[in-house]
C-alpha positions in Angstrom: 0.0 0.0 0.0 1.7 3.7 -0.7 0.1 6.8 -0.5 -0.1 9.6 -2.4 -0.6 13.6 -2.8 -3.3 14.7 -4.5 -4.3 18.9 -4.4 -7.4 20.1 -6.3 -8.5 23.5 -7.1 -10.9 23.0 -3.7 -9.3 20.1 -1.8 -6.2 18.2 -0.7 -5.6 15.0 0.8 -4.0 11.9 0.1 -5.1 8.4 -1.7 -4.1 5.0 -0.6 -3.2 2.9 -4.0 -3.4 -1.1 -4.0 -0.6 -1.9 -6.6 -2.2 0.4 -9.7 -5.5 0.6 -7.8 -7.3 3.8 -5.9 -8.5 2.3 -3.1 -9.0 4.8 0.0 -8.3 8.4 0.8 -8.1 11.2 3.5 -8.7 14.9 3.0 -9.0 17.9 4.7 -12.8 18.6 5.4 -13.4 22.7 4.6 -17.0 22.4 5.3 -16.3 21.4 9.3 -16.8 24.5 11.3 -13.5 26.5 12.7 -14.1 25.3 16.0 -14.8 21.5 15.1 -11.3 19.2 16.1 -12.4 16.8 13.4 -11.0 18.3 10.3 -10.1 15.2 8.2 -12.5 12.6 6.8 -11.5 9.0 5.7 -12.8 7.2 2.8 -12.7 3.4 1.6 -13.7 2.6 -1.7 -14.0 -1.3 -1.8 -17.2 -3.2 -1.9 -18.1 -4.6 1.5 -16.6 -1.2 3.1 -18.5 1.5 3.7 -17.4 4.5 2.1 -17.0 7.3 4.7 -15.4 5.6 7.5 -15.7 8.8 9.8 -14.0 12.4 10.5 -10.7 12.2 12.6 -8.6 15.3 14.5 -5.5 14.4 12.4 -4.3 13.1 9.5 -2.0 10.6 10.7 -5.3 9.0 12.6 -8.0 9.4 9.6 -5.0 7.1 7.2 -4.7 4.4 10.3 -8.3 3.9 9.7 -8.3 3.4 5.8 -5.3 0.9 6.1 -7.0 -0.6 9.1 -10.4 -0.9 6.7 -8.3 -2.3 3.6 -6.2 -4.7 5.6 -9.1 -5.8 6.9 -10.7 -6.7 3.8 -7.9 -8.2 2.0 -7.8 -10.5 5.0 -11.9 -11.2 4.7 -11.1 -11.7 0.6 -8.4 -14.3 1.9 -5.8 -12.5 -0.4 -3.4 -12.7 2.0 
């Protein structure tokens, strides 16, 4: 699993690539309120895995979660 940069005219994060394959991200959330800790929102993008897997107070936590979420899948596929 590696992760990479991404920044958009309106957003930035980073995505979570399987071999060739997009399969979670993080990004900063700009539509959390100023005072709201939980500025970074994790997404999974493989079936059986929901796709937002919750807001986190960094970024460092919100990734932990999407590698949590895809190692736990490639474990339920038995691919590993």
């Amino acid at each position: 699993m590696k992760w990479e940069k991404y920044v958009k005219q309106y957003s930035s994060g980073e995505y979570l690539f399987l071999g060739k394959w997009k399969v979670g991200s993080i990004q900063y959330d700009s539509f959390r309120s100023k005072d709201d800790p939980l500025k970074y929102i994790a997404n999974c993008r493989l079936p059986g895995i929901k796709d937002d897997l919750g807001h986190f107070e960094d970024e460092d936590k919100a990734k932990s979660i999407v590698e949590f979420a895809v190692d736990h899948w490639i474990k339920g596929a038995e691919l590993k």
